[in-house]
Each structure stands twice: as structure tokens, then as C-alpha cells.
PDB file of N, H, CA, C and O in Angstrom:
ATOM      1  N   UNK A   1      73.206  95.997  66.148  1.00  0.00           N
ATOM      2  CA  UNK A   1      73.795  94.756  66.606  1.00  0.00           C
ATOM      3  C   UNK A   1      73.724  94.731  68.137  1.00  0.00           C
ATOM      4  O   UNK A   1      74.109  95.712  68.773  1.00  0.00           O
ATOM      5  N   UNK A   2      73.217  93.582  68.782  1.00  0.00           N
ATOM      6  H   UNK A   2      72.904  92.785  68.266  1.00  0.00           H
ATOM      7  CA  UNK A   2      73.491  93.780  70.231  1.00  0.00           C
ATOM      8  C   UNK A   2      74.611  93.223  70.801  1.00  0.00           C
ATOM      9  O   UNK A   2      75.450  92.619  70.132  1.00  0.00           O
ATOM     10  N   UNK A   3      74.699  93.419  72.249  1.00  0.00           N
ATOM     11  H   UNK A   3      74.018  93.910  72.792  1.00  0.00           H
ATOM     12  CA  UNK A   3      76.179  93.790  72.907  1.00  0.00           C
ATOM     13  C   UNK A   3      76.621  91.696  72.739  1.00  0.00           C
ATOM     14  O   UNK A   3      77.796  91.333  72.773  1.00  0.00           O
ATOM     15  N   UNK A   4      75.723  90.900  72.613  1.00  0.00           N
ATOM     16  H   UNK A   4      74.767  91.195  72.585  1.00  0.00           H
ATOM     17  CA  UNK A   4      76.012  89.514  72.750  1.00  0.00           C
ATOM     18  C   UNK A   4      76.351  89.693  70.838  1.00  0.00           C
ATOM     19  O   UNK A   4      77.433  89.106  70.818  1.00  0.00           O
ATOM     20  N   UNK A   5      76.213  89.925  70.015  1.00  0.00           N
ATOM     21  H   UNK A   5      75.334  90.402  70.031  1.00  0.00           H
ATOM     22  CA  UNK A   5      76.141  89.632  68.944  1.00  0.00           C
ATOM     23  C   UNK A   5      77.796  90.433  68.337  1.00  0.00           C
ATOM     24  O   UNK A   5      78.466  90.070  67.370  1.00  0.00           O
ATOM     25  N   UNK A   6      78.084  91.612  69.319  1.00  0.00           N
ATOM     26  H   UNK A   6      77.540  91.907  70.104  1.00  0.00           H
ATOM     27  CA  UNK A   6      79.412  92.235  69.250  1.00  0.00           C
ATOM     28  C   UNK A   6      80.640  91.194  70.078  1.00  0.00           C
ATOM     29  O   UNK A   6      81.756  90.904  69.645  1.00  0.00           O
ATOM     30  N   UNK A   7      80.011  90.771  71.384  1.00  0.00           N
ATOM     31  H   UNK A   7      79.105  91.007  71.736  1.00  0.00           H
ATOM     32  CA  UNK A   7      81.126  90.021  71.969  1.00  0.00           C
ATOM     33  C   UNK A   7      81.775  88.892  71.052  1.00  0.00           C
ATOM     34  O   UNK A   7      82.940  88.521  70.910  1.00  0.00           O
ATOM     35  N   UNK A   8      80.534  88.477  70.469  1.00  0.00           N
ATOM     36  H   UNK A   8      79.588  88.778  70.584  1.00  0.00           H
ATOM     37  CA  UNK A   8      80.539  86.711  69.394  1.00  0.00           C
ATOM     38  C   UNK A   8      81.784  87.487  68.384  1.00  0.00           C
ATOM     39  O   UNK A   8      82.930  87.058  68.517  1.00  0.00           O
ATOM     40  N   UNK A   9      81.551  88.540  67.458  1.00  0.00           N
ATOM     41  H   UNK A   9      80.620  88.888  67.349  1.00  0.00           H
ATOM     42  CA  UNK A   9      82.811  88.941  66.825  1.00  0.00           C
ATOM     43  C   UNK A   9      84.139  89.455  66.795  1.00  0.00           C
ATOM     44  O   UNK A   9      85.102  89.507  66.028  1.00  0.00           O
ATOM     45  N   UNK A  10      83.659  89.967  68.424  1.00  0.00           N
ATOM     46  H   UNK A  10      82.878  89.925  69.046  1.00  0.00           H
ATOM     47  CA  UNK A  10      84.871  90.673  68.906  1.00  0.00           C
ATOM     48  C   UNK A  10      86.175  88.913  68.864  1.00  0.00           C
ATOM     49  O   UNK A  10      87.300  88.891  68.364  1.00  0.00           O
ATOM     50  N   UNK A  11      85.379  87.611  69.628  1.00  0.00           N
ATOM     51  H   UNK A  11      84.466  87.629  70.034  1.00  0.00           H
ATOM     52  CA  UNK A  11      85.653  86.961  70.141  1.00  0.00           C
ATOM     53  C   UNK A  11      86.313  85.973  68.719  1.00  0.00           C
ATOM     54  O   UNK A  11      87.297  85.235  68.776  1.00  0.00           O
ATOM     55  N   UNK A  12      85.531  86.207  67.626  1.00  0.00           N
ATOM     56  H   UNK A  12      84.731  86.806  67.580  1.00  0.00           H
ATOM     57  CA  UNK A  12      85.644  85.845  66.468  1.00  0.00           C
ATOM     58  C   UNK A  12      87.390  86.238  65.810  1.00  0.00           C
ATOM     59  O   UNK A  12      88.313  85.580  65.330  1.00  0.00           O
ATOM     60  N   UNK A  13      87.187  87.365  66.065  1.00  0.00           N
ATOM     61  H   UNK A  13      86.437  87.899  66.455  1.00  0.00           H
ATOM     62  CA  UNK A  13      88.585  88.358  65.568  1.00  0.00           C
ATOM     63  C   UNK A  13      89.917  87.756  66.128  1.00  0.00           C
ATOM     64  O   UNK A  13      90.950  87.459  65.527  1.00  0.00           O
ATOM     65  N   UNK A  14      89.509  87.639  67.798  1.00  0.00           N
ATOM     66  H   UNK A  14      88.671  87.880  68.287  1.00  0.00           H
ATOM     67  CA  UNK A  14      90.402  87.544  68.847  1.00  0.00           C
ATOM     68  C   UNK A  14      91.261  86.129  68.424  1.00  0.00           C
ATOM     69  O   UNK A  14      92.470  85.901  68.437  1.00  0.00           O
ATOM     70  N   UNK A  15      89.994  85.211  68.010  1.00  0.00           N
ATOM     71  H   UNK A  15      89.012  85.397  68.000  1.00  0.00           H
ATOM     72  CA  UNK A  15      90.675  83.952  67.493  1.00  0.00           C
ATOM     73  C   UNK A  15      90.996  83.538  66.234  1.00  0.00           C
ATOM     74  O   UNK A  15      91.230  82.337  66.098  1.00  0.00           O
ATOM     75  N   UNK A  16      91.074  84.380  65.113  1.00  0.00           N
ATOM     76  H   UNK A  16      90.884  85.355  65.224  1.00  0.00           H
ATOM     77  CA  UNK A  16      91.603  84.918  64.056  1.00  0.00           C
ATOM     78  C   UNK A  16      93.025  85.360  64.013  1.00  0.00           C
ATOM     79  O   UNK A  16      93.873  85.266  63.126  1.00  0.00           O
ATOM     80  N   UNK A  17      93.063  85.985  65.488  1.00  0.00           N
ATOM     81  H   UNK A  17      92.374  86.061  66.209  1.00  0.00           H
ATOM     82  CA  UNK A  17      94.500  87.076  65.550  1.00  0.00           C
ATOM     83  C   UNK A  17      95.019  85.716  66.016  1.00  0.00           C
ATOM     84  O   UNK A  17      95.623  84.923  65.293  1.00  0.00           O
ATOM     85  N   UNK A  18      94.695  85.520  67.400  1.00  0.00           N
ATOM     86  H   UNK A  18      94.204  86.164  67.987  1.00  0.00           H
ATOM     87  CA  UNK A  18      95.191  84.064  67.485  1.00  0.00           C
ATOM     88  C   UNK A  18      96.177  82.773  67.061  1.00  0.00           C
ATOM     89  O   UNK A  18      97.319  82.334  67.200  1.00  0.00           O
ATOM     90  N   UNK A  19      94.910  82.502  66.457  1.00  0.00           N
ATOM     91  H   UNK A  19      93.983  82.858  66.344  1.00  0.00           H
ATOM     92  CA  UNK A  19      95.601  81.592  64.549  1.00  0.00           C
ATOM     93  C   UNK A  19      96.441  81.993  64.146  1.00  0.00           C
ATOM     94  O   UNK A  19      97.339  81.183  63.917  1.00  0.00           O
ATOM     95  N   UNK A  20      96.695  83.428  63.808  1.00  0.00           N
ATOM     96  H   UNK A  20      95.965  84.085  63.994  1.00  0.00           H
ATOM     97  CA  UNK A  20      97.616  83.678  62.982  1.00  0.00           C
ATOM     98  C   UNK A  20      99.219  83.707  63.645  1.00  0.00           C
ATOM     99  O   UNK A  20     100.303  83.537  63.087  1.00  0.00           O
ATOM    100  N   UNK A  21      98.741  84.108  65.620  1.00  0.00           N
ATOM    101  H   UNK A  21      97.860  84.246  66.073  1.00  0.00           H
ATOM    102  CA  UNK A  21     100.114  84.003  65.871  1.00  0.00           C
ATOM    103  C   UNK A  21     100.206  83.040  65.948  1.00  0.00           C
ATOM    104  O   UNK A  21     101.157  82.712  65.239  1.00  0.00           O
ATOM    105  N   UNK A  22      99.673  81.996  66.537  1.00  0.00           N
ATOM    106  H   UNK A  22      98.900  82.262  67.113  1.00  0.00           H
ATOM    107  CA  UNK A  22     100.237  80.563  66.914  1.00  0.00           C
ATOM    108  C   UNK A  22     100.898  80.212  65.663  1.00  0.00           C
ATOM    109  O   UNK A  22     101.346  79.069  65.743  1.00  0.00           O
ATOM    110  N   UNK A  23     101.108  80.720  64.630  1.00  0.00           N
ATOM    111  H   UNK A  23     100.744  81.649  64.565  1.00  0.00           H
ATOM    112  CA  UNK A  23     101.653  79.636  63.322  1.00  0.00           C
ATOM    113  C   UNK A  23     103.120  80.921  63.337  1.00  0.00           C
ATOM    114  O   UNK A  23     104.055  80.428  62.707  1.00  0.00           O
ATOM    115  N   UNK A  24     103.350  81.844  63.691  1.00  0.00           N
ATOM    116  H   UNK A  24     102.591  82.244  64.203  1.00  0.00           H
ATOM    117  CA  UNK A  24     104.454  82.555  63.772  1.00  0.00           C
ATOM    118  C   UNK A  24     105.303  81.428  64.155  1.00  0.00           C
ATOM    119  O   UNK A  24     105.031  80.414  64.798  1.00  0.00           O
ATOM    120  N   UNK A  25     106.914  82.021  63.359  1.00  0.00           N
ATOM    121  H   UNK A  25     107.135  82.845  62.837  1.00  0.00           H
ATOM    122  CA  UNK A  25     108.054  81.532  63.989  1.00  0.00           C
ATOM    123  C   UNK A  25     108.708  82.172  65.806  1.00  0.00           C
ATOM    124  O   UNK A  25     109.351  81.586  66.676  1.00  0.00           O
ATOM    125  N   UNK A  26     108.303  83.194  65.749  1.00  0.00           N
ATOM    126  H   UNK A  26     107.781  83.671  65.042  1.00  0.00           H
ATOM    127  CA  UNK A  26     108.481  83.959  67.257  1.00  0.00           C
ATOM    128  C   UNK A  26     107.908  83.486  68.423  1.00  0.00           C
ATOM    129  O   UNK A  26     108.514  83.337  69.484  1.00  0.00           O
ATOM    130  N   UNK A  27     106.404  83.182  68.167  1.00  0.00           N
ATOM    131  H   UNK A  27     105.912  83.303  67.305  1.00  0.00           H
ATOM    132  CA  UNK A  27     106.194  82.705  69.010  1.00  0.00           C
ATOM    133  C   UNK A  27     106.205  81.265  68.962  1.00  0.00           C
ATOM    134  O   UNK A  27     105.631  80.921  69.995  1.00  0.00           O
ATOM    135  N   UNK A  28     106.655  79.927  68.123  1.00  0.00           N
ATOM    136  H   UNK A  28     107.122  80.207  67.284  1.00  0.00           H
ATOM    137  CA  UNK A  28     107.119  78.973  68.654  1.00  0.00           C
ATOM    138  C   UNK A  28     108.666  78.786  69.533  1.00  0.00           C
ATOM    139  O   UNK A  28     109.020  78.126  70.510  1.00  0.00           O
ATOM    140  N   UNK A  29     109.163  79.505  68.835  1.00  0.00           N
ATOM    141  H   UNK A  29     108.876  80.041  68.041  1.00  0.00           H
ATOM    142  CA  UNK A  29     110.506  80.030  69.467  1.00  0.00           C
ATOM    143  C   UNK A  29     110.066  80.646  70.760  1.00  0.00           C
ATOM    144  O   UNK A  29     111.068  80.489  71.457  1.00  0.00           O
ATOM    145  N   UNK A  30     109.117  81.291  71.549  1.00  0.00           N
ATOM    146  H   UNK A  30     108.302  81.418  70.983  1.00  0.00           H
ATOM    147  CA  UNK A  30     108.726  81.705  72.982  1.00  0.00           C
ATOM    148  C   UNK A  30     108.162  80.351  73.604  1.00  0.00           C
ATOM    149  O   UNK A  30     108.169  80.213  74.827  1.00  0.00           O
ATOM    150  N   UNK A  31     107.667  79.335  72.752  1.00  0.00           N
ATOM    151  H   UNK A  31     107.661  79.447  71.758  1.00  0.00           H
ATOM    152  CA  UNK A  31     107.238  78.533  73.486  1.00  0.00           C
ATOM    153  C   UNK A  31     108.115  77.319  73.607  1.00  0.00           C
ATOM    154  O   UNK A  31     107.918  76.446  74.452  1.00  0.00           O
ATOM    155  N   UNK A  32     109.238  77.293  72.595  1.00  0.00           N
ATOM    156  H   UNK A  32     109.398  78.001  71.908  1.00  0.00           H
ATOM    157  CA  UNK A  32     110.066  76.358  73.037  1.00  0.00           C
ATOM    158  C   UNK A  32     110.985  76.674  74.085  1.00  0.00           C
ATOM    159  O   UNK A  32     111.294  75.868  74.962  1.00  0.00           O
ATOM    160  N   UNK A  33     111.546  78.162  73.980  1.00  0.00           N
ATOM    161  H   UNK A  33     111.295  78.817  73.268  1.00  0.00           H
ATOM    162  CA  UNK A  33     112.416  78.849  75.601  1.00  0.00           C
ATOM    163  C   UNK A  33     111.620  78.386  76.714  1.00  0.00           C
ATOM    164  O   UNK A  33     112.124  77.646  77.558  1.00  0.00           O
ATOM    165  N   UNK A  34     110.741  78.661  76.765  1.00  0.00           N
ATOM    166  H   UNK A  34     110.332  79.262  76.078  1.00  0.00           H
ATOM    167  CA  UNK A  34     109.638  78.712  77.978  1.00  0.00           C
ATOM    168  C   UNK A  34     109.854  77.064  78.476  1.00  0.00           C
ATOM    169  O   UNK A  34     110.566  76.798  79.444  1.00  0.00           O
ATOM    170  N   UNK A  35     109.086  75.923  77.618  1.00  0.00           N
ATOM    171  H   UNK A  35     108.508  76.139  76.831  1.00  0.00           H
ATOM    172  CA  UNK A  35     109.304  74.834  77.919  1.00  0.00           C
ATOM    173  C   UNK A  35     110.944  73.805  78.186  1.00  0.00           C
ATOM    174  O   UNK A  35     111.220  72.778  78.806  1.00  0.00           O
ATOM    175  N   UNK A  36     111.723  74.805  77.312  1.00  0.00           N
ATOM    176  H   UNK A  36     111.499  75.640  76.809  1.00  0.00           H
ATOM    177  CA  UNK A  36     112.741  74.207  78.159  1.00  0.00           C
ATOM    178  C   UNK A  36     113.268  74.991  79.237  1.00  0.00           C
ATOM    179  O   UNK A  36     114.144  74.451  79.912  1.00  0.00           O
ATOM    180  N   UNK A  37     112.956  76.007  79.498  1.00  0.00           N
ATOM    181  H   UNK A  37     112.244  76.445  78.950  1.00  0.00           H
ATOM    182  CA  UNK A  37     113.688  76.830  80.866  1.00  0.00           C
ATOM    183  C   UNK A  37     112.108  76.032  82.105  1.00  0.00           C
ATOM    184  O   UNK A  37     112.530  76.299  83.229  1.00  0.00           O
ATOM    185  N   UNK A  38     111.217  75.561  82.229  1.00  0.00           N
ATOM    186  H   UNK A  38     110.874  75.343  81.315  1.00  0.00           H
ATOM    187  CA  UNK A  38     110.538  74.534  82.372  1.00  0.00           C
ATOM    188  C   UNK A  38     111.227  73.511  83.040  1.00  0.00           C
ATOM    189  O   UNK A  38     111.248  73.313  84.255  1.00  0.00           O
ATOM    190  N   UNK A  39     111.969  72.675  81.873  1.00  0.00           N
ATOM    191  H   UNK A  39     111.952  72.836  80.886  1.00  0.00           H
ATOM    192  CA  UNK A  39     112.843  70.882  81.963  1.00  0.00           C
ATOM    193  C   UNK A  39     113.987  71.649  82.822  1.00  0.00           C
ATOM    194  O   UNK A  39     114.094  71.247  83.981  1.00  0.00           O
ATOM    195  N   UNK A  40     114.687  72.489  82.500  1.00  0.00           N
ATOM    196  H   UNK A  40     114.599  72.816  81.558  1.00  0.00           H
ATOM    197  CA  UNK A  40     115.947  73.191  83.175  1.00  0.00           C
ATOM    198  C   UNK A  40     115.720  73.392  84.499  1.00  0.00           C
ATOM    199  O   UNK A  40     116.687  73.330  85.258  1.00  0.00           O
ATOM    200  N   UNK A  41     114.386  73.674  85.031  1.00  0.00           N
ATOM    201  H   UNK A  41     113.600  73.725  84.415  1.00  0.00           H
ATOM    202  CA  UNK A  41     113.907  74.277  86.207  1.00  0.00           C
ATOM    203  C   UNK A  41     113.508  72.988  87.620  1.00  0.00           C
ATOM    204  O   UNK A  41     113.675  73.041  88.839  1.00  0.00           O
ATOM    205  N   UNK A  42     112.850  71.774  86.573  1.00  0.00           N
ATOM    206  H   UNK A  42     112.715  71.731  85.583  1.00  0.00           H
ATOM    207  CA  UNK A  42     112.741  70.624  86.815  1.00  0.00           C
ATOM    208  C   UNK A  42     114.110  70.126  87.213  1.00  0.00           C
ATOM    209  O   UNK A  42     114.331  70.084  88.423  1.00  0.00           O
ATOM    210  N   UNK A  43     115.034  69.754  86.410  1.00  0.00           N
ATOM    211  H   UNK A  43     114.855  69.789  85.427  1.00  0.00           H
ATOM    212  CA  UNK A  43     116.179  69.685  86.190  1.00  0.00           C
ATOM    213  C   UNK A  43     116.942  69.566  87.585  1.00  0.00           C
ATOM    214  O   UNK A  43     117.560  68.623  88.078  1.00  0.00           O
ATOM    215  N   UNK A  44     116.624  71.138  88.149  1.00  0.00           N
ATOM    216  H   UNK A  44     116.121  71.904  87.748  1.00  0.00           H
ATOM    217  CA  UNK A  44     117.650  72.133  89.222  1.00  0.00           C
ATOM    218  C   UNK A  44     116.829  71.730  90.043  1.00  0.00           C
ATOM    219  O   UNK A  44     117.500  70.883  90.634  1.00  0.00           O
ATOM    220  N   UNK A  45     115.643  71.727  90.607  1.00  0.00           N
ATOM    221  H   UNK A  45     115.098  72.415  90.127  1.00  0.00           H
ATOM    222  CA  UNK A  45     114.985  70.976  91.709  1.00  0.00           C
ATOM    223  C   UNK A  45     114.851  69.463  92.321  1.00  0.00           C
ATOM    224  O   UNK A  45     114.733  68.966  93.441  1.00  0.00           O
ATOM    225  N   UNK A  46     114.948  68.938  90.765  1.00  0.00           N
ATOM    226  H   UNK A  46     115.044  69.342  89.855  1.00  0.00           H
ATOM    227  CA  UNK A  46     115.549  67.224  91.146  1.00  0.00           C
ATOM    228  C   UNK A  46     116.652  66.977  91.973  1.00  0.00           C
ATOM    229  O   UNK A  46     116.725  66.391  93.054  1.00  0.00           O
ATOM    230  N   UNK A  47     117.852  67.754  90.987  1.00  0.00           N
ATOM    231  H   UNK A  47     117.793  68.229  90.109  1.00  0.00           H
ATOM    232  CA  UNK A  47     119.305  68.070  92.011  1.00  0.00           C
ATOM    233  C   UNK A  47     119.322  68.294  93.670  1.00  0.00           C
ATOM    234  O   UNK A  47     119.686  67.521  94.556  1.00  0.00           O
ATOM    235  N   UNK A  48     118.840  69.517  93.738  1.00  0.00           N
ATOM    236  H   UNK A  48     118.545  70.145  93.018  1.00  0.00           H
ATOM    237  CA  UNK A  48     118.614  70.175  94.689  1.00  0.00           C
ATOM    238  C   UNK A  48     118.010  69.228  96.088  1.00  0.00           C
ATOM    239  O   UNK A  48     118.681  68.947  97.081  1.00  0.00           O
ATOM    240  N   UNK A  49     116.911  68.936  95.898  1.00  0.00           N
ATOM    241  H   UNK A  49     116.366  69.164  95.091  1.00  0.00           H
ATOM    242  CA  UNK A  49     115.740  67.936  96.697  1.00  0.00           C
ATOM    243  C   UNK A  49     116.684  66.260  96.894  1.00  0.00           C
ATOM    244  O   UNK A  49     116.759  65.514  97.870  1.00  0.00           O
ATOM    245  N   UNK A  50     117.129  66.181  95.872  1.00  0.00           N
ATOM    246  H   UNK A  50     117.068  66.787  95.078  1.00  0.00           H
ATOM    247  CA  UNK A  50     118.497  64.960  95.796  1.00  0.00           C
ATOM    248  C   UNK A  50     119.078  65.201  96.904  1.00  0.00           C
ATOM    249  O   UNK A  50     118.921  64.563  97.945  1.00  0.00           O
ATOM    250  N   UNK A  51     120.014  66.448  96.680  1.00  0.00           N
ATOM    251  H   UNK A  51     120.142  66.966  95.835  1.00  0.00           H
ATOM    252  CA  UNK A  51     120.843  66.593  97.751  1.00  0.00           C
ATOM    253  C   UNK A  51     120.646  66.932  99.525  1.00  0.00           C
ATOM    254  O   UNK A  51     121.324  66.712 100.529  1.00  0.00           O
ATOM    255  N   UNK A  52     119.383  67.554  99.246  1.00  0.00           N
ATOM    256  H   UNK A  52     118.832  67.732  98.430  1.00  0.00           H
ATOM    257  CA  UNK A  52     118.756  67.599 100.653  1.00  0.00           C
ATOM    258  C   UNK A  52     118.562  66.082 101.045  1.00  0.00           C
ATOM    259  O   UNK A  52     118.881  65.866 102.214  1.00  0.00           O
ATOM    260  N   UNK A  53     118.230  65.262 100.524  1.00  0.00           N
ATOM    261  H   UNK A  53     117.971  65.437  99.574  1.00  0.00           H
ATOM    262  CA  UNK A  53     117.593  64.105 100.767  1.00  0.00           C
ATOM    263  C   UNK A  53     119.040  63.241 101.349  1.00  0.00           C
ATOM    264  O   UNK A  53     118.910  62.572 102.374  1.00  0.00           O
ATOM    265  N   UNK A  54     120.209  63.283 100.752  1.00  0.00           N
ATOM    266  H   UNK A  54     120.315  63.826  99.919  1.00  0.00           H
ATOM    267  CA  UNK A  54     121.639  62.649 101.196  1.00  0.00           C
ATOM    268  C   UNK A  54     121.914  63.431 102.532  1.00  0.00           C
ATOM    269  O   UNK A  54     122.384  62.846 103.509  1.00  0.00           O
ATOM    270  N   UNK A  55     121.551  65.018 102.550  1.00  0.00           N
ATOM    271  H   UNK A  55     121.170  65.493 101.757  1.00  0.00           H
ATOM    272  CA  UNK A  55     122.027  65.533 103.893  1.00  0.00           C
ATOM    273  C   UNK A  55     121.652  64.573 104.714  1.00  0.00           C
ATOM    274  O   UNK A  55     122.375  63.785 105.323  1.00  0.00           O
ATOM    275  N   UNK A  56     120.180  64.682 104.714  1.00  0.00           N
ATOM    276  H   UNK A  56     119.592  65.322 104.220  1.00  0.00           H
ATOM    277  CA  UNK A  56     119.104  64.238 105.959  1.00  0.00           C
ATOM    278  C   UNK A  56     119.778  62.578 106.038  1.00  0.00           C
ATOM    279  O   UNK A  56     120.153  62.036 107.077  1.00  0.00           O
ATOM    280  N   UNK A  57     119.804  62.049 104.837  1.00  0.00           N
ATOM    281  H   UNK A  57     119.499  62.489 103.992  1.00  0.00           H
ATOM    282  CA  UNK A  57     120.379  60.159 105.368  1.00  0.00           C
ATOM    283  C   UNK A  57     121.311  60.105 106.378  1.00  0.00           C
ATOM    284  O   UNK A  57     121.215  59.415 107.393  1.00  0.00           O
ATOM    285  N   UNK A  58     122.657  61.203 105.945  1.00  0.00           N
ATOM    286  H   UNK A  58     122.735  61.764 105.121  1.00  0.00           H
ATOM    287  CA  UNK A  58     124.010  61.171 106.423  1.00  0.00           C
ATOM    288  C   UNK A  58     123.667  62.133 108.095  1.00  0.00           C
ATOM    289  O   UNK A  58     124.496  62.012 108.997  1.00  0.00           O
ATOM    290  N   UNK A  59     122.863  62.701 108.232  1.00  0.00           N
ATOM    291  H   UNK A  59     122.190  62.799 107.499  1.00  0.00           H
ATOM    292  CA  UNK A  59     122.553  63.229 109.708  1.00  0.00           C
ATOM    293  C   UNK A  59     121.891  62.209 110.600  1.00  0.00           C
ATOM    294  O   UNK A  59     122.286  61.943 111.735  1.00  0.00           O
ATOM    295  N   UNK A  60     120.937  61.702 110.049  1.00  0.00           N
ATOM    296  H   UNK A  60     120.616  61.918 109.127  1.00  0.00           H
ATOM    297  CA  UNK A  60     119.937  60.320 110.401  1.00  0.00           C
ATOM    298  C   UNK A  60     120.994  59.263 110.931  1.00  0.00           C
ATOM    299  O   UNK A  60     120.890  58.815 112.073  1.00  0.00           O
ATOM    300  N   UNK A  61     122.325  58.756 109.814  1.00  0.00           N
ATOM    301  H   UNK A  61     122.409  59.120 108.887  1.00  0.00           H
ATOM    302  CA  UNK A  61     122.911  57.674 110.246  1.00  0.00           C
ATOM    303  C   UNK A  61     123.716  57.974 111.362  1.00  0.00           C
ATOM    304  O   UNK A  61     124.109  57.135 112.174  1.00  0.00           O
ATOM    305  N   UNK A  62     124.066  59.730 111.405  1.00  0.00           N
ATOM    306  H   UNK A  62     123.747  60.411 110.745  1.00  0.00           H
ATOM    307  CA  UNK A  62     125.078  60.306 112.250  1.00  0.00           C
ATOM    308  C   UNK A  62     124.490  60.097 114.220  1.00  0.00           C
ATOM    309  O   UNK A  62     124.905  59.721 115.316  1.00  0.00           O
ATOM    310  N   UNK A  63     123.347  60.635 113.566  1.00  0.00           N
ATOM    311  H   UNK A  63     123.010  60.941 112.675  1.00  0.00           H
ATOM    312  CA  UNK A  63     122.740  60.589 114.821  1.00  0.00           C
ATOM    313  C   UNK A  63     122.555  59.425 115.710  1.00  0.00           C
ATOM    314  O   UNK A  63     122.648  59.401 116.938  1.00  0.00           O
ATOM    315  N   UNK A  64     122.125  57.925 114.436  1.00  0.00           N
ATOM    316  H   UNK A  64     122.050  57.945 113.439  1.00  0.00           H
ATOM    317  CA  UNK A  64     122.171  56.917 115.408  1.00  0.00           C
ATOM    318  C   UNK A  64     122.879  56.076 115.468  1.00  0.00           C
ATOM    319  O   UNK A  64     122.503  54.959 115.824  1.00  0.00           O
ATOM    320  N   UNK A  65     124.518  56.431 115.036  1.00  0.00           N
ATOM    321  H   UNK A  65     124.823  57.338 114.747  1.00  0.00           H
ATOM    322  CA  UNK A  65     125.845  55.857 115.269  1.00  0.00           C
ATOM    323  C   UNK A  65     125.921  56.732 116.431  1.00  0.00           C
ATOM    324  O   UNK A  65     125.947  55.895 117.333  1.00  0.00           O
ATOM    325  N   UNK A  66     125.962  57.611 116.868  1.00  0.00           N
ATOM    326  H   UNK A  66     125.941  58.291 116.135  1.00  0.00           H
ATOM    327  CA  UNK A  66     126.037  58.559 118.164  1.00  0.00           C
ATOM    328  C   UNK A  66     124.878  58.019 119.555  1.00  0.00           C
ATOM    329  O   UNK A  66     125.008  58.061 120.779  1.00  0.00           O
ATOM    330  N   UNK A  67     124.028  57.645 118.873  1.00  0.00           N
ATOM    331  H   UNK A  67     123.922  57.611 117.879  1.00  0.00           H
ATOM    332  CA  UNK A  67     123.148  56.938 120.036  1.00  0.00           C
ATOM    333  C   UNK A  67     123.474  55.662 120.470  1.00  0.00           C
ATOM    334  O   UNK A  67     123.168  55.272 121.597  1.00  0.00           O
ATOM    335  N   UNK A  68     124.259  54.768 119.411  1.00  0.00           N
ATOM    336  H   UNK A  68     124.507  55.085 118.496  1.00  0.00           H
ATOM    337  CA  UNK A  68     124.294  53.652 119.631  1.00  0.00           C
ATOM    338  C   UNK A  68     125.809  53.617 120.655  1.00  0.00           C
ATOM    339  O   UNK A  68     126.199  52.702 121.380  1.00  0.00           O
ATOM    340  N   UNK A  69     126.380  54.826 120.417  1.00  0.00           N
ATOM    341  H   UNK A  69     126.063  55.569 119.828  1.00  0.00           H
ATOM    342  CA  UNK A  69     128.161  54.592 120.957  1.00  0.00           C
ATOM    343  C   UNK A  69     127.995  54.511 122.540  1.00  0.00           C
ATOM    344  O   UNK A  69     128.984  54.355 123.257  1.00  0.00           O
TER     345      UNK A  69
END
């Protein structure tokens, strides 16, 4: 057999093993943690970037109520 004719089965196997996990309960359960620690992560950066964004307004207005006095 040559080394292209071993990779094709090796590659064959690989997506055999594959198949078989993707239909596991474990690993949908890894991929639903994953995608919601994901939305959770999203989530905490929306917040976050929110609140930076009110600092900067409330310094902005501070600054040019102070320029204007």
C-alpha cells in the first residue's frame, strides 16, 4: 500500500471515530457548555464596554460644563 493510499484510511478511520463522537451525549453536552460560556462571555463584555462608554459621556459632559463655567 503506498504512504497516499495509508493517509486516505488513516483519514477514513479518523472520520469514522469522528461520527461516532459527534453523536455522543458528552460531547454535545461539551458543546453546549462551551457555547453558552460563549453568550455568557458576550454577555460580560456588552456590560462592561456599556459601562465604559457612560464613564467617557459623564467625563465628556464634565469636562465641557467646566469649560463652559
Amino acid at each position: 500500500m503506498t504512504d497516499s493510499g495509508k493517509m486516505f484510511l488513516w483519514g477514513v478511520i479518523a472520520g469514522i471515530a469522528a461520527a461516532a463522537f459527534i453523536k455522543t451525549d458528552t460531547f454535545r453536552k461539551g458543546c453546549a457548555k462551551v457555547v453558552s460560556g460563549g453568550l455568557q462571555l458576550k454577555d460580560d463584555a456588552k456590560e462592561y464596554f456599556e459601562t465604559i462608554k457612560e464613564d467617557v459621556e459623564d467625563a465628556k459632559a464634565e469636562q465641557e460644563a467646566n469649560a463652559n463655567s
